[in-house]
N, C-alpha and C positions, 0 to 999 in steps of 0.2 A: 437474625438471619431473615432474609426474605425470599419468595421466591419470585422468581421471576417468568412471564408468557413472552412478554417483549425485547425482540434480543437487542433490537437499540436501549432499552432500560437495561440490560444486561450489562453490558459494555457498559453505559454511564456509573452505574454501582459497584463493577466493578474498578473504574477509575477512582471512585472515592474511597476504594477498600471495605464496602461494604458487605459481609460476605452473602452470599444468592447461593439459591439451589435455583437454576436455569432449564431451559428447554432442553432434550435430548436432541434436537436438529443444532440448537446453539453450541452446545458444549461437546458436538462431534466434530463439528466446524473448526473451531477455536484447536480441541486436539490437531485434527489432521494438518491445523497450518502451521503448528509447532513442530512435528514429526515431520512433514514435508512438504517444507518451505520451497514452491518452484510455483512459476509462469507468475498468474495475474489473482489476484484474489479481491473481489469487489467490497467495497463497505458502505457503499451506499448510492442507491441510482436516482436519478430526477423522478419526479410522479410521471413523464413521459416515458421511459424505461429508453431513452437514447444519449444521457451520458451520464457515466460513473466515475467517482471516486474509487479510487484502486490499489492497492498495497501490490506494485511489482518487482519479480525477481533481478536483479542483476547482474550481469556477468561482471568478472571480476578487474576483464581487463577496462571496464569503464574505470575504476576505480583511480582517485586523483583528477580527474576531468572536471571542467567548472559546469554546476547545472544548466548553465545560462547554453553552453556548447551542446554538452543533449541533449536540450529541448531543438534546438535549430538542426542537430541531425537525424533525429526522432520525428517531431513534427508533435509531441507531445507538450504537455505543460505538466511542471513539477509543482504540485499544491502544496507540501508540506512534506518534511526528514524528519525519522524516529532517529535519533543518535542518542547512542548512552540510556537510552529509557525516556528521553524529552522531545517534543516534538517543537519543532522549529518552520518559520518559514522562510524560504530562499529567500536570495537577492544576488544580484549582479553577481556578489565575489563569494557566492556560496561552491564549493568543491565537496564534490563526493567522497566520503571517506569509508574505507571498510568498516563494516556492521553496520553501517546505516541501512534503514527503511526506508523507501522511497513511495508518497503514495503521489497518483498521476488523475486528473482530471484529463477525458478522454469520452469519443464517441464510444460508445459499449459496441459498435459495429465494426473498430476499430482496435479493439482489445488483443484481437489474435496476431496480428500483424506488428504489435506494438511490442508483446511478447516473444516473439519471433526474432526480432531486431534485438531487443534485450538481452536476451538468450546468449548472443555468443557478441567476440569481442567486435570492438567498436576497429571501421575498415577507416583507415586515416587517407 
C-alpha cells in the first residue's frame, strides 16, 4: 500500500491497481463524482489555467449521434470515451453510446456554457 499527497499519482496507482491510502480532498472528489454524476468535472487544466480536460455529463437524447456531429453542434472537441471500463479515442465513425464517458478538451471559460448545452436534448 502506498500513500498518496498527489492526486494525479493517485489516479496513476490507481489505474495500475495499486492499492493508496489518498488525500482527503482526492478521495472526496472521486466519492462525490460516483454518487453524482452531473455537469462538467475537470481532470486536468494547462499550467495557464485556460483550457481543460473534462469528464461531461450528457443528456440522453444525444445518445446514438456520431461525435464528429457534437463536436460541430457544441463547438467542442471530444478527446477521448470511457466505454465499458476502456478509454478510446474518437474518429470520424465514432457514435455515442449509452454509458459512455465523454471527456472534452475546452476553454475552462467555456465550461459552463458547454454544460448547459449538454444538459438537455440535442435541438435538431
Amino acid at each position: 500500500m502506498a500513500r498518496i499527497y498527489d492526486p494525479r499519482r493517485a489516479e496513476v496507482f490507481e489505474r495500475l491497481g495499486i492499492p493508496t491510502v489518498a488525500t482527503v480532498s482526492w478521495t472526496n472528489e472521486q466519492i462525490i463524482r460516483h454518487i453524482l454524476p452531473a455537469g462538467v468535472s475537470q481532470e486536468w487544466r494547462d499550467p495557464n489555467g485556460q483550457v481543460a480536460l473534462a469528464q461531461v455529463e450528457i443528456h440522453t437524447g444525444w445518445v446514438g449521434m456520431s461525435l464528429h456531429k457534437i463536436e460541430e453542434h457544441t463547438k467542442i472537441r471530444i478527446a477521448m470515451l470511457t466505454r465499458l471500463g476502456s478509454s478510446v479515442l474518437p474518429n470520424q465513425q465514432s457514435v455515442l453510446q449509452e454509458g459512455d464517458l465523454v471527456h472534452i478538451l475546452a476553454q475552462i471559460s467555456d465550461l459552463p456554457t458547454i454544460e448547459s448545452i449538454l444538459a438537455k436534448a440535442p435541438v435538431h
